[in-house]
C-alpha positions as CSV (number, residue, x, y, z in Angstrom):
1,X,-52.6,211.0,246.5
2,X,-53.9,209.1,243.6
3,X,-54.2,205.3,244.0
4,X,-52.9,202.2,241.9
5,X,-56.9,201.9,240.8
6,X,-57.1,205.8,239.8
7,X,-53.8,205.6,237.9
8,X,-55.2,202.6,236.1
9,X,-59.0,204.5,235.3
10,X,-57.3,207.4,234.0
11,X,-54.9,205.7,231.4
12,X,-58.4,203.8,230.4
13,X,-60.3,206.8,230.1
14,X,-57.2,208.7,228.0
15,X,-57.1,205.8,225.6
16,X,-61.2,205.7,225.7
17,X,-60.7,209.2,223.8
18,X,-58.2,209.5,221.5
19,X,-59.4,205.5,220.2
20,X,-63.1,206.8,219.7
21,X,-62.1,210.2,218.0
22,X,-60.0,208.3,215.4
23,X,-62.5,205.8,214.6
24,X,-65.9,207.9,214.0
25,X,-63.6,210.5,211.9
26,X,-63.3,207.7,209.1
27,X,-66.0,207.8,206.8
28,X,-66.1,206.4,203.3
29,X,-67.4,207.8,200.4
30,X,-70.5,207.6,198.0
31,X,-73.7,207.7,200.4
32,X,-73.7,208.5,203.8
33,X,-72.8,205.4,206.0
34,X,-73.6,205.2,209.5
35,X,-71.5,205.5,212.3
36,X,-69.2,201.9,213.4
37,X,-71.4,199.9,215.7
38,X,-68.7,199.6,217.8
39,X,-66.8,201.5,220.8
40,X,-62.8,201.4,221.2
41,X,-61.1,200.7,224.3
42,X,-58.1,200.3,225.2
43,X,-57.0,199.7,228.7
44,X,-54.1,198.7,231.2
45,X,-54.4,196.1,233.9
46,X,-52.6,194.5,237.1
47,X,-52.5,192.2,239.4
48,X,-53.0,192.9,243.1
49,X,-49.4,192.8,243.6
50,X,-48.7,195.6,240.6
51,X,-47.7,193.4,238.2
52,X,-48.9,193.4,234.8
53,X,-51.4,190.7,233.3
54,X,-50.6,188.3,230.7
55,X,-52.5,186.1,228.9
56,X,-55.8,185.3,228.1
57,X,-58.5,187.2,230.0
58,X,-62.2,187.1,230.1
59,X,-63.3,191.1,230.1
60,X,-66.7,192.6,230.8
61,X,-67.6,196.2,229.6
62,X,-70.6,197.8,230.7
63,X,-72.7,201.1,230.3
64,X,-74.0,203.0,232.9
65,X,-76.4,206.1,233.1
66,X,-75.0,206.7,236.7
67,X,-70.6,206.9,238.1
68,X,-72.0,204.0,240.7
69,X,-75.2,201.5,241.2
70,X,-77.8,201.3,239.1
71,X,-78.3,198.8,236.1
72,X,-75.8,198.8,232.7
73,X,-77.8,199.6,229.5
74,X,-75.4,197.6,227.9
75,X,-73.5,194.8,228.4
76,X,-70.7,192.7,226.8
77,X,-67.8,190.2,227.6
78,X,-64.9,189.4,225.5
79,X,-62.0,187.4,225.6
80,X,-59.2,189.4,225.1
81,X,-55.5,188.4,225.0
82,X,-53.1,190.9,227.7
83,X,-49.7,191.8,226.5
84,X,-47.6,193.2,229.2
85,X,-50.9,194.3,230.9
86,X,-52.2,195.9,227.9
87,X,-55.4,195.4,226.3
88,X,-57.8,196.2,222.8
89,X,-61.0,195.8,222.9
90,X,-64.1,196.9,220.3
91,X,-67.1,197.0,222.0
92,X,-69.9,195.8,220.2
93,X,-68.0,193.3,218.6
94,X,-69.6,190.0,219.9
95,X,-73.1,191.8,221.7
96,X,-74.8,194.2,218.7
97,X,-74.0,198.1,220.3
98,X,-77.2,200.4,219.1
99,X,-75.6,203.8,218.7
100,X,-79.0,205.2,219.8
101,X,-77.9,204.2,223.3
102,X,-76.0,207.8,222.8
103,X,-78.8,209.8,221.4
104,X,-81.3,208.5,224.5
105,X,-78.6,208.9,227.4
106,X,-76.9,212.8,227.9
107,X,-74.2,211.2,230.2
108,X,-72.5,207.4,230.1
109,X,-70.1,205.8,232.6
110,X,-67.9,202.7,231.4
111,X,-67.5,199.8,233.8
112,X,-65.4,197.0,233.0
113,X,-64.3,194.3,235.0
114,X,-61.8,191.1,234.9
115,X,-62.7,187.4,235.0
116,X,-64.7,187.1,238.3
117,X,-63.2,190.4,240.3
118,X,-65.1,193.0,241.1
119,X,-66.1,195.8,238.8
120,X,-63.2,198.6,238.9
121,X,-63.8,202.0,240.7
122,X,-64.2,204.2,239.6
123,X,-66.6,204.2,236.4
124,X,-65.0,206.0,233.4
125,X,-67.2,209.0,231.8
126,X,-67.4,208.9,228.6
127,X,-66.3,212.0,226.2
128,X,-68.2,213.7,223.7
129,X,-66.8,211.6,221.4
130,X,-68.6,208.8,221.1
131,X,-71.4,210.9,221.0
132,X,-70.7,212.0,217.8
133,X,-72.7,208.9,216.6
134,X,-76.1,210.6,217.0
135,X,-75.0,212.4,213.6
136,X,-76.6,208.9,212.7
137,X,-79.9,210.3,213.5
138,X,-79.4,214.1,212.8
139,X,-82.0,215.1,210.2
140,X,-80.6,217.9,207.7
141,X,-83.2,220.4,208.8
142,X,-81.9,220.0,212.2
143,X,-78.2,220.9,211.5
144,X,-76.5,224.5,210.9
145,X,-73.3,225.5,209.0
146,X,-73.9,222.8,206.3
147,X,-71.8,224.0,203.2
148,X,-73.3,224.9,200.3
149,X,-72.3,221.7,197.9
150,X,-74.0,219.7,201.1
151,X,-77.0,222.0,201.2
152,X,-78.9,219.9,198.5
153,X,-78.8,216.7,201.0
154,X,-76.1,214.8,198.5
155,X,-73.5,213.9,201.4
156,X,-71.5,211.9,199.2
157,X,-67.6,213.1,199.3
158,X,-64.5,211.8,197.5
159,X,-64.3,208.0,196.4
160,X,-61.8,205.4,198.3
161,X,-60.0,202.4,196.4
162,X,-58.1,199.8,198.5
163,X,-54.6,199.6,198.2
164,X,-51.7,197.0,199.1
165,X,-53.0,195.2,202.3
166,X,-56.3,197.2,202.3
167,X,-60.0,195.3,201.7
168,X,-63.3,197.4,201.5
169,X,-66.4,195.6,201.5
170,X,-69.3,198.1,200.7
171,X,-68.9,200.3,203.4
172,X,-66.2,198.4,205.4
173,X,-62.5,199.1,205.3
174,X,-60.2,196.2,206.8
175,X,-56.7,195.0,206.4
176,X,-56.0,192.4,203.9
177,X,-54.6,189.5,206.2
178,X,-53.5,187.9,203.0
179,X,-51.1,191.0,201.7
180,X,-50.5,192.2,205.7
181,X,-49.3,190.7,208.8
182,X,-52.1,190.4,211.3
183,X,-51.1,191.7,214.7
184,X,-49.6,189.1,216.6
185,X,-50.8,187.8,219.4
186,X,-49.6,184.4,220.4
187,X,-47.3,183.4,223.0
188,X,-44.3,180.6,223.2
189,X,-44.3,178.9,226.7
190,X,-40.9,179.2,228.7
191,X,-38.6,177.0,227.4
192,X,-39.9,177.4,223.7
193,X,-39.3,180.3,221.0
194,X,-41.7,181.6,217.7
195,X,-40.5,179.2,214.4
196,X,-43.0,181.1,213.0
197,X,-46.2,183.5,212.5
198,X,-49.1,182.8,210.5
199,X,-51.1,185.3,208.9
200,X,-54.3,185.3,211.3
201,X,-51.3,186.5,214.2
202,X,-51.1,182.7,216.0
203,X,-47.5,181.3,216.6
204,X,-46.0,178.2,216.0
205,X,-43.6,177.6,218.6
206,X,-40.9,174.8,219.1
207,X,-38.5,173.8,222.4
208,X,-35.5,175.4,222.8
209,X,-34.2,172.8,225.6
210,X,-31.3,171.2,224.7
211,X,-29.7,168.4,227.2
212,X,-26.5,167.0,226.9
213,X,-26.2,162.8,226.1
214,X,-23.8,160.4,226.2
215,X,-19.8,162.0,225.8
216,X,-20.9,165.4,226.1
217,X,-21.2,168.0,229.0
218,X,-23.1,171.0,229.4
219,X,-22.5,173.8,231.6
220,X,-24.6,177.0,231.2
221,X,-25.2,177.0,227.4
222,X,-21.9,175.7,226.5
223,X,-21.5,172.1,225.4
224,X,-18.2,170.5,225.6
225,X,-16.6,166.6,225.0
226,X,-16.6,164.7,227.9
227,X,-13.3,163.2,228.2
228,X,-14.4,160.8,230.7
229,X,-16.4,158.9,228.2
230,X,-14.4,160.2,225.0
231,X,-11.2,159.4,223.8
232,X,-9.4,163.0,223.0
233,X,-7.4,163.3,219.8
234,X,-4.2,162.3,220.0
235,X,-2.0,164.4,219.7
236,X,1.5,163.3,221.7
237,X,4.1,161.3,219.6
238,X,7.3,159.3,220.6
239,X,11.1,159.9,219.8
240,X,13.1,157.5,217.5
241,X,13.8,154.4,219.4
242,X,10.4,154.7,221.3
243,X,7.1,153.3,221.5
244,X,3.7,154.5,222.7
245,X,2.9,152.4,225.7
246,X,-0.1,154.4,227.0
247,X,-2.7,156.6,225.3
248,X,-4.6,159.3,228.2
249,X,-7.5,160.3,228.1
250,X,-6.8,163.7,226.6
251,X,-4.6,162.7,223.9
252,X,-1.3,162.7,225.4
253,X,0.5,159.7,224.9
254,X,3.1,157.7,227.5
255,X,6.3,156.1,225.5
256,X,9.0,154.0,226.7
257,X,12.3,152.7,225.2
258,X,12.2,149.8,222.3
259,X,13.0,146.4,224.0
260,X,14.9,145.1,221.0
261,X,13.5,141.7,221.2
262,X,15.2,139.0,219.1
263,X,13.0,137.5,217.0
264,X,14.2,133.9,214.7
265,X,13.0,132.0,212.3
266,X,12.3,128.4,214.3
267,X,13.5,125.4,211.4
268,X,10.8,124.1,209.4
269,X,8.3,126.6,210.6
270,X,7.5,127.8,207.5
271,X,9.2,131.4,208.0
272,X,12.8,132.6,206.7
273,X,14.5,136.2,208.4
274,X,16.9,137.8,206.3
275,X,18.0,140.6,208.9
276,X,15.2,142.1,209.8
277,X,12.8,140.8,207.5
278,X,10.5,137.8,207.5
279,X,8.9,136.4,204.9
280,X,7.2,132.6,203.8
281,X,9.5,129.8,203.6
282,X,8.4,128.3,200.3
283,X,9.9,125.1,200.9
284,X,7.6,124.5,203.6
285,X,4.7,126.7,202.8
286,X,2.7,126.9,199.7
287,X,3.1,129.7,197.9
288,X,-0.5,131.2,196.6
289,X,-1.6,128.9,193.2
290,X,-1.3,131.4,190.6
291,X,-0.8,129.0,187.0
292,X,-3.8,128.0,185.1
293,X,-4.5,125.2,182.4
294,X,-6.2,125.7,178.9
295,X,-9.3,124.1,177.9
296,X,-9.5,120.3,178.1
297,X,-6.6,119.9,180.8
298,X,-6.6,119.4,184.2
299,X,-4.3,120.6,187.2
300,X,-1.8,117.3,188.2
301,X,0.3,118.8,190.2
302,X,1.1,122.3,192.4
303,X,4.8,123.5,192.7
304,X,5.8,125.3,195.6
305,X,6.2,128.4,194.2
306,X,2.3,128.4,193.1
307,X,2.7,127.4,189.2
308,X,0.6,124.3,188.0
309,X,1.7,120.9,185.9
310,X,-1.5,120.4,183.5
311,X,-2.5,117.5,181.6
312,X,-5.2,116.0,179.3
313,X,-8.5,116.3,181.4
314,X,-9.9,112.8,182.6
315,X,-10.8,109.6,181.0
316,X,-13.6,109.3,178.2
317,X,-17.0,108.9,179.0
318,X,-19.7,106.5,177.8
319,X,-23.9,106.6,178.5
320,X,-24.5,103.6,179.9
321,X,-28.1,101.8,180.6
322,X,-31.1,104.8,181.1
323,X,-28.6,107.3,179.6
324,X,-28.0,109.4,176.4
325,X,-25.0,110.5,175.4
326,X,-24.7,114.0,172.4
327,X,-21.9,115.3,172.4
328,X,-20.8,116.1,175.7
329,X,-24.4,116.1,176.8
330,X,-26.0,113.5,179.0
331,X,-29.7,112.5,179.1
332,X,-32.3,110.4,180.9
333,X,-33.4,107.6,178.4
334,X,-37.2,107.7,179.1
335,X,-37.4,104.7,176.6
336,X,-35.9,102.5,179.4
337,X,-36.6,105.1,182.4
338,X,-40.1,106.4,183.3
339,X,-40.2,110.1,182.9
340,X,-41.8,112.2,185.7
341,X,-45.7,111.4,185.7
342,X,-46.9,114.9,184.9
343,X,-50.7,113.3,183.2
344,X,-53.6,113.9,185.4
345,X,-57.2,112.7,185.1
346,X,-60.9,114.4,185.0
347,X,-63.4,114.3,188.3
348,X,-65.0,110.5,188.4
349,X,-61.9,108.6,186.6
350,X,-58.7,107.0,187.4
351,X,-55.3,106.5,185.9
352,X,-55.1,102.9,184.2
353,X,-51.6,103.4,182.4
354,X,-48.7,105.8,182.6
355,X,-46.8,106.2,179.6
356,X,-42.7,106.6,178.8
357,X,-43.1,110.3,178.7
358,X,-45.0,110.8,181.8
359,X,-48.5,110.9,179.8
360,X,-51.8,108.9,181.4
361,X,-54.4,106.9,180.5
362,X,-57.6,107.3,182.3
363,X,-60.9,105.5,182.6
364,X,-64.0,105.8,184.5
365,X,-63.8,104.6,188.2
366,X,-65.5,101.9,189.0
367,X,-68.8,99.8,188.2
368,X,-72.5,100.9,187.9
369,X,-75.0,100.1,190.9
370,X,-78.8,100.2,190.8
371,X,-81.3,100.6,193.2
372,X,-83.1,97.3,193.4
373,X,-86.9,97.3,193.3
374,X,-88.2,96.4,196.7
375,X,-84.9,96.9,198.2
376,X,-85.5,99.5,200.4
377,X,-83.7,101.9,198.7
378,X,-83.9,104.6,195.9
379,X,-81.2,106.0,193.1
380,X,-81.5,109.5,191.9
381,X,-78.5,110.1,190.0
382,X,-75.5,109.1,192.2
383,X,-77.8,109.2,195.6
384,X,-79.1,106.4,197.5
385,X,-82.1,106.8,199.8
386,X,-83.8,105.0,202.0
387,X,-87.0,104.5,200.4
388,X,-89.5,105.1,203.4
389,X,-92.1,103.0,201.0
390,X,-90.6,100.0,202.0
391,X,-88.6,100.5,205.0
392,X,-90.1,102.5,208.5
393,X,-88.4,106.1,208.8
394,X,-86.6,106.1,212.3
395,X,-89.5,107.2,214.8
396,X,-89.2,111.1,215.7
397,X,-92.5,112.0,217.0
398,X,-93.7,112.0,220.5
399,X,-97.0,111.9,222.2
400,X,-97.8,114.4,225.6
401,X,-98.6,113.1,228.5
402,X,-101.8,111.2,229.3
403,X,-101.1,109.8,225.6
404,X,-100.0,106.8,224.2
405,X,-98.7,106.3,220.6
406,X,-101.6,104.4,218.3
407,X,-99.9,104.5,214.8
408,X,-96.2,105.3,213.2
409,X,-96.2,106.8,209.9
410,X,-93.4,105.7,207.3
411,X,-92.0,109.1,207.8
412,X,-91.5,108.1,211.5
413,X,-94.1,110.2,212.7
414,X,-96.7,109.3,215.2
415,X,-100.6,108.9,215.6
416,X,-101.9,109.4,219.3
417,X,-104.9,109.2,221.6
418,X,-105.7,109.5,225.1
419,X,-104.7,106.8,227.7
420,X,-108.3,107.2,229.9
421,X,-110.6,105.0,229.4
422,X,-114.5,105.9,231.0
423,X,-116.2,103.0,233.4
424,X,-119.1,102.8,235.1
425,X,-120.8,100.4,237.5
426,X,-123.9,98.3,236.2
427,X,-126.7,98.3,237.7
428,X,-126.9,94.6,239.8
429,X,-123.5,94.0,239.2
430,X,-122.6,94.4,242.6
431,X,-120.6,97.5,242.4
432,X,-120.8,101.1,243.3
433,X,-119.1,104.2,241.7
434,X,-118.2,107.2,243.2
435,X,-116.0,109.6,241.7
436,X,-113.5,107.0,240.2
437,X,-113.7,105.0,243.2
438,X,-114.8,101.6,242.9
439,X,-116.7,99.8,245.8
440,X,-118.9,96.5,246.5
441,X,-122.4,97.0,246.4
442,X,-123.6,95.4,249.5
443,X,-127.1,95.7,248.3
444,X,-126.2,93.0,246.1
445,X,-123.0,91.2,247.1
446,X,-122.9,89.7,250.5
447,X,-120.5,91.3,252.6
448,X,-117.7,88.7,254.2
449,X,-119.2,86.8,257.2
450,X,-117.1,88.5,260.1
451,X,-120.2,87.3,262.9
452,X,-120.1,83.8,265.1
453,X,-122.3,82.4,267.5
454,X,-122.0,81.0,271.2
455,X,-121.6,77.5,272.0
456,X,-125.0,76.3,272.1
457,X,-126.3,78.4,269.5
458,X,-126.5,78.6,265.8
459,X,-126.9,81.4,263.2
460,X,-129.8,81.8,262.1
461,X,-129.4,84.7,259.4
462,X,-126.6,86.6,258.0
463,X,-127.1,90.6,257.8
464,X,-126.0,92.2,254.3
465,X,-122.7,94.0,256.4
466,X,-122.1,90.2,257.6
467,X,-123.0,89.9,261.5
468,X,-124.9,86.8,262.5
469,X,-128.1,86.7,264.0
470,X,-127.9,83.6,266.3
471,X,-130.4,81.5,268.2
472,X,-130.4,78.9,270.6
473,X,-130.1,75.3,269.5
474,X,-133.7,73.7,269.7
475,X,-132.0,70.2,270.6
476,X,-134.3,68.6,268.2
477,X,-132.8,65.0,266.8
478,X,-132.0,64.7,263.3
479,X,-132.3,61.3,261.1
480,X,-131.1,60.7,257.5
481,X,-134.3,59.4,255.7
482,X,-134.4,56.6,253.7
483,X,-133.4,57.6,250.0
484,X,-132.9,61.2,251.2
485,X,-128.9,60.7,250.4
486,X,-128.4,62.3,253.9
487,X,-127.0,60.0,257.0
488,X,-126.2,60.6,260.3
489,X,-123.3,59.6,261.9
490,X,-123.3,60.5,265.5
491,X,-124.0,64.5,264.9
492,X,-122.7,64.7,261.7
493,X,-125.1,64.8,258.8
């Protein structure tokens, strides 16, 4: 029993045949042209469930020398578009197909294979068809039967011309996309339909969705008023001596009897009924003004009944003080009022007198100043400036450290020098210098006296680091001599 796979494989390889024979039997005329680079297939594909594929498809054909294993000697994927499980394919179309793959190889198997699945099983065989294409490579002295008006190697046979929706392009015959509708092979997602089909076979598609808003209803396809928002039309009517008293909601109405109210005019309320009709009391409502007066009169008085009383219009009129009078026309009197100032005056002057009429008068603003010699300052054209000849610049310069400032220049720079001075220790002056250190020179200066002496004894020399060197008192006796200026007063000299 044959499977889902082998039913699929043999309507590939059926298709496989009849495609190729009908495209290498087209040749056109003038010289010979080679065989179409390319192989037709057509094939028809499921899913693992039996369904047919739709939709884009990524599709891998591939040429074998052996029904199974080995490696293709060609190789090609397309993306082809699946209609109902159906599928065209040219290969060679994207990856160049040499026909001498058919002179080199007796026997070729077709593998093709979907997106990522695995390759189908089995391989196709291809015909003898598409073998025909080694005619490409057939040299005359190889071939038999060749007719006699062939004989003479001219293999050029009848001329072609394109007609309506046909193109040919030296040796290439195609449809003319711009006379004839390319196949069509777009789609419209559920939910939307083709508005229409453009010539390269893409779709434009639209929603078809419809939802019913507020005061309608929609069951199935069928929308409908919805009375629960919508007033129906109303349709019911009342007898004579009836009024509507209720309107429903699908048009019917509910009446009840007339009440025959009694209705009067109150007094004085500006109504009058005469049976059943009320109208304005005009002798306590005005009636709508509907008289006029002619030129140069005025309204005086309003009847009830809306006519007018007219009478000479107003009092005459006189220009008084600021005022013309012409005619009927006043004026402003600009010799006794001051017209709107409309004057103005150039850059660097000022208004000294407005006129009557608005005009100006202007004059230069203000005196003339000089810069005065000495003064500090300079003038060049309307600028003053310090004049740095005369008066110090403000101080902007600084000195580093370990420097002090020793001049300031009038531009308020500044001049300096180093802070360290150098000093050294004479020689005999009783100091000593080491590093910058400073020190008495005891070889010189006597160090401070920090020795004593016993009772008893007396010092007898002082040591340059001031210790004593004492000795015992002799106990001689001292006298002042005469005229020495020395006297002695018990022990004291």
């Amino acid at each position: 029993m044959a499977t889902k796979g082998d039913t699929m494989m043999r309507t590939k390889r059926w298709l496989l045949a009849a495609l190729a024979m009908m495209v290498v039997g087209i040749a056109p005329s003038g010289v010979r042209a080679d065989a179409p680079s390319v192989l037709p297939i057509q094939g028809y594909v499921t899913d693992a469930g039996g369904l047919p594929l739709e939709g884009p498809s990524d599709v891998t054909f591939s040429l074998y020398t052996s029904e199974s294993g080995g490696t293709p000697v060609y190789a090609e994927t397309q993306s082809l578009v699946v209609e109902q499980g159906y599928f065209t394919a040219y290969v060679g179309d994207s990856v160049p197909l040499d026909l001498a793959v058919f002179r080199d190889n007796g026997t070729l198997f077709v593998g093709i294979r979907v997106g990522a699945d695995p390759e189908m099983s089995p391989r196709a065989l291809l015909g003898s068809v598409p073998y025909a294409a080694y005619a490409q490579f057939a040299p005359w002295a190889g071939l038999s039967g060749v007719p006699a008006d062939l004989a003479d190697g001219d293999d050029r046979g009848p001329s072609y011309v394109a007609g309506t929706g046909i193109s040919i392009s030296g040796t290439t015959i195609s449809a003319d996309t711009a006379a004839v509708q390319a196949r069509v092979s777009g789609t419209c997602a559920v939910g939307q339909a083709v508005t229409g089909v453009n010539a390269d076979g893409t779709v434009a598609c639209a929603s078809t969705t419809y939802t019913a808003g507020t005061g309608l209803t929609l069951t199935g396809t069928t929308f409908a008023a919805d009375t629960s928002a919508l007033q129906a039309r109303v349709t019911g009517s009342c007898p004579v001596g009836q009024s509507v008293r209720v309107i429903n909601a699908d048009g019917t109405v509910t009446c009840e009897t007339d009440d025959d109210t009694t209705y009067t005019a109150a007094p004085a309320s500006g109504i009058t009924l005469t049976g059943t009709a009320l109208s304005a009391d005009t002798a306590v409502v005005q009636s709508r003004v509907t008289g006029t007066c002619s030129a140069g009169q005025a309204v005086t008085a309003i009847a009830a009944n809306g006519t007018v009383t007219c009478a000479a219009a107003g009092a005459t009129y006189t220009a008084g003080t600021g005022l013309t009078l012409t005619g009927t026309s006043f004026a402003v009197n600009t010799t006794a009022i001051q017209a709107r100032v409309t004057g103005t005056c150039a850059a660097g002057q000022a208004v000294t007198a407005i006129g009557a009429g608005g005009t100006v008068t202007c004059a230069a603003t203000g005196a003339s100043y000089t810069a005065a010699t000495g003064g500090g300052l300079t003038l060049t054209g309307t600028a003053f400036a310090a004049d740095t000849a005369v008066l110090q610049a403000r101080v902007t310069g600084t000195c580093p450290a370990g420097q002090a400032v020793t001049g300031i220049g009038v531009g308020g720079t500044v001049t300096c020098a180093s802070t360290v001075e150098t000093y050294t220790a004479a020689p005999g002056g009783g100091l000593t210098l080491t590093g910058n250190a400073f020190a008495v020179n005891t070889a010189s200066v006597q160090a401070r006296v920090g020795g004593t002496c016993l009772a008893g004894a007396s010092i007898r020399s002082i040591n340059p680091d001031g210790t004593v060197v004492c000795e015992v008192d002799d106990g001689a006796t001292y006298t002042g001599a005469v005229g020495s200026g020395v006297i002695v007063t018990g022990t004291a000299l």
